[in-house]
N, C-alpha and C positions, 0 to 999 in steps of 0.2 A: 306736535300739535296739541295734542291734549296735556299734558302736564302742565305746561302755563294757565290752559284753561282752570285747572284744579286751583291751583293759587286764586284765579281771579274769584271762583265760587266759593271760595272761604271767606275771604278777605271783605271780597265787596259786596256779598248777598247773604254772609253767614250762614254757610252752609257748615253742616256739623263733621269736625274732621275725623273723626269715627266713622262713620258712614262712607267718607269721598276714601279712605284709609280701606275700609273691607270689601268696597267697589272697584280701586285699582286692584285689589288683590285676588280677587274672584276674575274680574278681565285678565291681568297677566298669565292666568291657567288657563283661558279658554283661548288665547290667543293660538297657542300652537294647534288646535284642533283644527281653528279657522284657517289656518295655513296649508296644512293637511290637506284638507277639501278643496280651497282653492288650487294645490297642488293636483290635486286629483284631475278637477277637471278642466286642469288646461290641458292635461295630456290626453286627455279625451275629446279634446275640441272643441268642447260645449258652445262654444259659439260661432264656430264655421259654418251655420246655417246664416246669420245675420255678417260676418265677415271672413270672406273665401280664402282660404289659409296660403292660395297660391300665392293671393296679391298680400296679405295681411301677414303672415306667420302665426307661428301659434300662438306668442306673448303679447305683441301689439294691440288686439281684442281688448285682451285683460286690462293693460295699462290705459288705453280710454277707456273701458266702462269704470273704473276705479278712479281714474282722476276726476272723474261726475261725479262719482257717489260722495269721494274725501272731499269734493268741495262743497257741496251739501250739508256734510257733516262737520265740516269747521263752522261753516254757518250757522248750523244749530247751536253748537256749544257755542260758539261767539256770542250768538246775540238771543240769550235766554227771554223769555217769557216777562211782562212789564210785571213790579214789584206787588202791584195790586191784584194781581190776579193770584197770588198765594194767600192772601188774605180770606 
């Protein structure tokens, strides 16, 4: 999902590729952290308050509140901010 995005923010809003360059590269380190933690607290159950793990399991939770948030956030990246407004 995001890689293509990075193309479209060079190409068609001139986004500087230095920047979109030490942006992927600081996110691909922080990536395993975030996993970690989401690791963590699925095994903790963090959200068997809001979905009952008898009826849910324990990964179900996770994968719809994640398919909300990823599609929120393709949104974002898709449809940036009108050109005027960085002026």
């Amino acid at each position: 999902v995001v890689s293509p995005a990075k193309d479209v923010y060079m190409e068609k809003f001139g986004a500087d590729s230095l920047t979109m360059g030490v942006l992927f590269f600081v996110v691909s380190f922080l990536a395993p952290v975030g996993e970690t933690y989401s690791g963590r607290l699925q095994d903790q159950a963090a959200l068997s308050r809001f979905f009952p793990i008898a009826k849910w399991g324990k990964k179900a939770p996770w994968l719809v509140s994640h398919c909300l948030l990823l599609a929120i956030a393709a949104a974002a990246i898709y449809l940036p901010p009108a050109r005027s407004s960085f002026i």
